[in-house]
C-alpha positions as CSV (number, residue, x, y, z in Angstrom):
1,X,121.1,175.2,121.0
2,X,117.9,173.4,122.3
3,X,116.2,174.4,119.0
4,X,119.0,173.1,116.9
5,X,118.9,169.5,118.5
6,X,114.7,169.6,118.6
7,X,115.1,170.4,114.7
8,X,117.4,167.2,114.5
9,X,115.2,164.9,116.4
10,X,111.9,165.6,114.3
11,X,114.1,165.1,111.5
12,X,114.7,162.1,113.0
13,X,111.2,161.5,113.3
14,X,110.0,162.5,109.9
15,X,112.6,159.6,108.4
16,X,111.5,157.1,110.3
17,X,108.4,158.0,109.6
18,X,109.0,157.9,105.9
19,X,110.6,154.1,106.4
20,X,107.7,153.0,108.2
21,X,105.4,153.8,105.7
22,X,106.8,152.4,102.6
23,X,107.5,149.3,104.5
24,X,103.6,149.3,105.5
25,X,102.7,150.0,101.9
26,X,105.1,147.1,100.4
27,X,103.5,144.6,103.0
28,X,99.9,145.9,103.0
29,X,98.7,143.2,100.7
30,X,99.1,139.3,100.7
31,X,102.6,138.5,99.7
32,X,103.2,135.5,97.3
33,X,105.6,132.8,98.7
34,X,108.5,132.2,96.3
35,X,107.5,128.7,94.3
36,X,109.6,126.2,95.6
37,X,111.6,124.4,93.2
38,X,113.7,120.9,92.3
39,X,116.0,119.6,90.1
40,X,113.2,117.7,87.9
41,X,110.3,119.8,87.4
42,X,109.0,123.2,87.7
43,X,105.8,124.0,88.3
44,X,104.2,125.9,85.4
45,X,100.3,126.6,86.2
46,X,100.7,130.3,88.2
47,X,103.5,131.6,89.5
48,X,102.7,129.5,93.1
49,X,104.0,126.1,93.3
50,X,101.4,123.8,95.2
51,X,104.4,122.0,96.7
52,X,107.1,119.5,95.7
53,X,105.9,115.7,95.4
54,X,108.9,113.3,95.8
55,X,109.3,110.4,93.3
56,X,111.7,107.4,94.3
57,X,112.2,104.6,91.9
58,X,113.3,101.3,92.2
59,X,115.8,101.6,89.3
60,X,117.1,104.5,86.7
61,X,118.8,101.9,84.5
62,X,115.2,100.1,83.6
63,X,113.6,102.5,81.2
64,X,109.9,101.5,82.0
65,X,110.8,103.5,85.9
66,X,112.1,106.8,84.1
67,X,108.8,106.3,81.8
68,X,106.6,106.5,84.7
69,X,108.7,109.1,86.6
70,X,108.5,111.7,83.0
71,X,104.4,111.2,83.1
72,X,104.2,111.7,86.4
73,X,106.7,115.0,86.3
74,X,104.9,116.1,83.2
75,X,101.6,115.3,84.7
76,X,101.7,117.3,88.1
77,X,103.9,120.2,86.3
78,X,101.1,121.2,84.4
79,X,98.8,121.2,87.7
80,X,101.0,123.6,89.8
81,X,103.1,121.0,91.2
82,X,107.0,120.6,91.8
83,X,108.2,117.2,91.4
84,X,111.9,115.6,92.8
85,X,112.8,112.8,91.2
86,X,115.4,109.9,92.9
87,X,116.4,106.8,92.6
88,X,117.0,104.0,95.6
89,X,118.7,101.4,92.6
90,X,117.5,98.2,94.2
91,X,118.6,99.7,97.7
92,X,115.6,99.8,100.5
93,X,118.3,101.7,103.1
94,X,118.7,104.1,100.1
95,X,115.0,104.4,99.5
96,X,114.6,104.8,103.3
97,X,116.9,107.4,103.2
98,X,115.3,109.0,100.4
99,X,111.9,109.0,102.1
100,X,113.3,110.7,105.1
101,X,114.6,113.3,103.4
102,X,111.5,113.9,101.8
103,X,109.9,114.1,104.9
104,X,112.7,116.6,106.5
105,X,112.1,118.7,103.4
106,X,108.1,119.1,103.8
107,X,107.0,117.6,100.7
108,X,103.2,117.7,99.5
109,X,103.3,113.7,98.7
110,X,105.6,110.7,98.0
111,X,105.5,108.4,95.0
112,X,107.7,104.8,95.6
113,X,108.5,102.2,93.4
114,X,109.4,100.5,97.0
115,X,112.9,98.4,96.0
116,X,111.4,95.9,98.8
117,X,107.8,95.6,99.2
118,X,108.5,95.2,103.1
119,X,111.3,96.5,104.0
120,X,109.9,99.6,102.4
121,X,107.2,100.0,105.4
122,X,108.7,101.2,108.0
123,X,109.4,104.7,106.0
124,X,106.1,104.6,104.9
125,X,105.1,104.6,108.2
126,X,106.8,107.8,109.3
127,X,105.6,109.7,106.2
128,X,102.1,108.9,107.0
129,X,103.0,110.1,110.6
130,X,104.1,113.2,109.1
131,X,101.1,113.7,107.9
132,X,102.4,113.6,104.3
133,X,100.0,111.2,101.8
134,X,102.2,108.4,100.5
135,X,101.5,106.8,96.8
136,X,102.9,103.6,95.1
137,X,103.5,102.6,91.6
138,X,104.3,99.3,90.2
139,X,105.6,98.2,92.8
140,X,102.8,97.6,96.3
141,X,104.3,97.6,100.3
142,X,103.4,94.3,101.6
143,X,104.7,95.3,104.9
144,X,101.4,95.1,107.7
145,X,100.6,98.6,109.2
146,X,102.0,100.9,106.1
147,X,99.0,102.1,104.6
148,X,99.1,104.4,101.2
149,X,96.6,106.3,99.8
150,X,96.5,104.1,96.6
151,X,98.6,101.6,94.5
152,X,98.5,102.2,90.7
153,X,100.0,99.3,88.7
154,X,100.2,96.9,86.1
155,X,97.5,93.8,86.1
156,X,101.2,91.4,87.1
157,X,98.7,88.7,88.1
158,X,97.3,88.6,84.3
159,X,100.3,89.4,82.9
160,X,102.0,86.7,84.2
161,X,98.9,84.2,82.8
162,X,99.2,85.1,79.7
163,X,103.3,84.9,79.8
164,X,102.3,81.2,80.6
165,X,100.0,81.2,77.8
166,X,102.8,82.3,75.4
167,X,105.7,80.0,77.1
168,X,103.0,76.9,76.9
169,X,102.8,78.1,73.0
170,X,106.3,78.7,72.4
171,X,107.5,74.9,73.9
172,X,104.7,73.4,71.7
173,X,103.6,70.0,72.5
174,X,107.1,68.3,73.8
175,X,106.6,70.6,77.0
176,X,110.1,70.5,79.0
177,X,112.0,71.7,81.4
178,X,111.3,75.7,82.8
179,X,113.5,78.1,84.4
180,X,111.8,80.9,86.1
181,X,114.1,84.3,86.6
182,X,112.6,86.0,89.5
183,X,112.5,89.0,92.2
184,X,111.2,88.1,95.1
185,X,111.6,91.5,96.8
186,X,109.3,93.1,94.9
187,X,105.5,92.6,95.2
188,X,104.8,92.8,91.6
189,X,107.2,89.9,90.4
190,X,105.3,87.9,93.0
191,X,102.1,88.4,91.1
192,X,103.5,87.7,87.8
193,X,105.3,84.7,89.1
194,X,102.0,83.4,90.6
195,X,100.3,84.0,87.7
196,X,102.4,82.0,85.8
197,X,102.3,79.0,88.0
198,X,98.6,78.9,88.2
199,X,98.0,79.0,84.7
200,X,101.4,75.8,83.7
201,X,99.5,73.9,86.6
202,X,96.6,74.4,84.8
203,X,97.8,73.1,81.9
204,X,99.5,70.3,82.8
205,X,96.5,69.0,84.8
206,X,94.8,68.8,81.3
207,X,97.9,68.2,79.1
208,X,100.4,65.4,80.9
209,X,101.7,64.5,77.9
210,X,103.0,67.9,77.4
211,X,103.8,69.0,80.6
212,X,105.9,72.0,81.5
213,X,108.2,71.7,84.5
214,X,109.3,74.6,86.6
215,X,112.4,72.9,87.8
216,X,114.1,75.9,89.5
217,X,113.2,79.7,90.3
218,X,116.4,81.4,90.3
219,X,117.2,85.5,91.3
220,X,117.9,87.3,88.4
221,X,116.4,90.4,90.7
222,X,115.0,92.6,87.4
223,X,118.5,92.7,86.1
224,X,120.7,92.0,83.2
225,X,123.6,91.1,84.2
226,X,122.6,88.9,87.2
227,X,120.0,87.2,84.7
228,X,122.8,86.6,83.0
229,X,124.6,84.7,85.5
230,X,121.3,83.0,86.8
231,X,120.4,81.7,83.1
232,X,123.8,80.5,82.9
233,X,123.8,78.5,86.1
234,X,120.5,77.5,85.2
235,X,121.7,76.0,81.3
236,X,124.2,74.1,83.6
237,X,122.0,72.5,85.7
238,X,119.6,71.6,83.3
239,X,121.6,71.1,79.6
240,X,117.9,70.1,78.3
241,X,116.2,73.2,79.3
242,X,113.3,74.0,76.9
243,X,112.3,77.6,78.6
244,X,113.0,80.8,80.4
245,X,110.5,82.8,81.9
246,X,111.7,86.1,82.9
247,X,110.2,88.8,84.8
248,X,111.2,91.6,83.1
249,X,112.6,92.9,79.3
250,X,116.6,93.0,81.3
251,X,116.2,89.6,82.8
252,X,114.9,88.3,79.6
253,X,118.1,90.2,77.3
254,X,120.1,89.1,80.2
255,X,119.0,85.3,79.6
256,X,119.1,85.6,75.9
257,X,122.7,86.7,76.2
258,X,123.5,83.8,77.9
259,X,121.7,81.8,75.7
260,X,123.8,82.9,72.7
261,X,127.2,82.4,74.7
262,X,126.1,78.7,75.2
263,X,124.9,78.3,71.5
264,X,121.4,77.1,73.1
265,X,119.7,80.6,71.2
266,X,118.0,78.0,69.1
267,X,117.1,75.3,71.5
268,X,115.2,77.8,75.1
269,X,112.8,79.9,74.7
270,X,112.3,83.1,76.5
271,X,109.3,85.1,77.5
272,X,109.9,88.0,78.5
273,X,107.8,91.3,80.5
274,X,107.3,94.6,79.9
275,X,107.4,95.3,76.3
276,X,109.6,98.1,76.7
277,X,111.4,99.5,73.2
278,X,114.7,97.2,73.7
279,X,112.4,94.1,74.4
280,X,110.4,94.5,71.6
281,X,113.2,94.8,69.5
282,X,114.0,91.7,70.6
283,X,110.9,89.9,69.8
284,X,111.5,91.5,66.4
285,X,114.6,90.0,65.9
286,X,112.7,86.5,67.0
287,X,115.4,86.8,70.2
288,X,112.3,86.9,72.8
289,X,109.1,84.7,71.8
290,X,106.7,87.4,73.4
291,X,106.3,89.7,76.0
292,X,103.1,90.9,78.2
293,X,102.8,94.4,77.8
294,X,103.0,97.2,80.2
295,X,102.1,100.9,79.8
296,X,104.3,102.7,82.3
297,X,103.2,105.9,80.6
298,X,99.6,105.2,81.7
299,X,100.7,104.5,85.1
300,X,102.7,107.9,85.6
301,X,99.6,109.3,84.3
302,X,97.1,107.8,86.6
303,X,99.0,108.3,89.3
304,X,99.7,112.1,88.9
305,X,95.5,112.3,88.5
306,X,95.1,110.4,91.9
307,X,97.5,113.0,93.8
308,X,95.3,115.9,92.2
309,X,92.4,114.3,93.4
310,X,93.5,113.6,96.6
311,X,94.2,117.0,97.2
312,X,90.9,118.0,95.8
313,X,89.5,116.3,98.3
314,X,88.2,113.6,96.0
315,X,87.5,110.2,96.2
316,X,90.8,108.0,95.5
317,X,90.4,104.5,94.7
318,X,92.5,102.3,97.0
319,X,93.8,100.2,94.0
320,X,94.2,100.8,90.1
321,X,95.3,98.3,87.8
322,X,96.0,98.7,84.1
323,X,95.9,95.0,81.9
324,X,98.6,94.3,79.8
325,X,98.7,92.9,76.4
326,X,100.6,90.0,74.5
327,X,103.7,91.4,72.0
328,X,104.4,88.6,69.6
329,X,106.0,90.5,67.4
330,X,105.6,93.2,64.5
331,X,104.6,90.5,61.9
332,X,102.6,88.6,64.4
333,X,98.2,88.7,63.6
């Protein structure tokens, strides 16, 4: 009886034993964490993902975000890295939103196109907190206190002198009236619409008898269809208008359409920004009079390089900006 039950408890024994070993030989050596994935991008460099980055855009329906967004997925995938892509569309409480969950997920770094260069901050802010490094593209934070690791973007300062340049060009001599379609929420319509302003004051300090008027700045906020409205307010206001100066390709199709509906196509002429595929098209079809260039693709790029370096432990420079160039047109020298 006694030997029966001691024969049961070593054979007890001797299956535990068994279990306890294979367990210690499945877990004797490092174990590889399970990559983590998203809906954008998968990492492709090893089987270990060096963590997700989180991309929020100002805007899916502008091609020139989704442009930066693929190079900056393509970019990271091929360095190990996961990449989530999102969108605030022109809402900050979105973005915010966005950010936090970000943060609540344990992301490596952030990427905005902030859809308000202040209110923006704040979430900056608490990334930074989090200890997670926050990046911005196109678009800076203005807000005081939110500090990123580096701002890669377009020359808008430039870009917006030489959209002076072409608007001075395209009006000729005669000069006229100007309407400026702008986006004050964002820091790098700012720049452009400085830009602009320098350079028309400068010329009409040395050109008065061909002086260009900016005789209203009106919110057509990087979109078409309020550009739309904006340009036709701005047509009523001003019947004589001799230019629009958009801040981007939708603002300027936005105006033209407008133009067209008022049969003043002939009469205004638009300069656009961006250069994006639609906008050129445009300048093709003699619809736009030029646009400054941007290279979104370049920007993706360089930023994707910064976050590798910054986890390298390399040098990041605080600011990068990327000149534009002047589309006149297929045919144009």
């Amino acid at each position: 009886m006694f030997f029966r039950v001691g024969n049961a408890w070593r054979s007890v024994a001797y299956l535990a034993w068994l279990v306890l070993s294979c367990v210690a030989l499945s877990c004797g050596g490092p174990s590889s964490p399970t990559p983590v994935s998203s809906d954008s991008g998968e990492s492709t460099k090893g089987s270990v993902s060096k963590g997700t980055v989180g991309v929020s855009l100002l805007t899916t329906t502008n091609p020139f975000f989704n442009v930066i967004a693929d190079n900056i997925k393509s970019e990271l995938v091929k360095e190990g890295y996961d990449v989530e892509v999102v969108s605030g569309e022109f809402d900050v409480a979105r973005q915010k939103n966005q950010v936090k969950d970000f943060i609540v997920a344990g992301h490596a770094a952030i990427v905005l196109c902030p859809c308000d260069s202040r209110g923006i901050g704040p979430a900056i802010q608490e990334a930074t907190a989090a200890g997670i490094p926050v990046f911005t593209a196109d678009i800076a934070c203005l807000a005081p206190g939110a500090e990123v690791v580096s701002h890669i973007a377009t020359d808008n300062l430039g870009g917006g002198k030489q959209a002076a340049e072409a608007m001075i060009e395209a009006v000729g001599s005669a000069g006229g009236k100007v309407v400026i379609l702008d986006f004050k929420a964002a820091e790098s319509c700012i720049l452009r619409v400085q830009g602009f302003k320098e350079v028309i004051d400068k010329h009409n300090s040395e050109n008065p008898s061909s002086a260009i008027t900016i005789v209203s700045e009106l919110p057509g906020d990087g979109q078409k269809d309020k550009s739309y409205k904006a340009a036709e307010d701005a047509l009523q206001a001003h019947p004589d208008l001799a230019g629009i100066f958009a801040i981007n390709d939708p603002s300027a199709l936005g105006a033209r359409a407008a133009l067209e509906k008022a049969n003043k196509a002939d009469q205004v002429k638009i300069v656009g920004f961006d250069g994006q595929p639609d906008g050129m098209q445009a300048i093709d079809e003699g619809k736009i009079f030029a646009d400054p260039i941007q290279h979104p693709d370049q920007i993706g790029k360089r930023v994707a390089a910064s976050i590798v370096s910054y986890f390298r432990g390399e040098e990041v420079p605080k600011e990068q900006l990327i000149p534009t160039g002047l589309y006149r047109g297929k045919s144009a020298p």
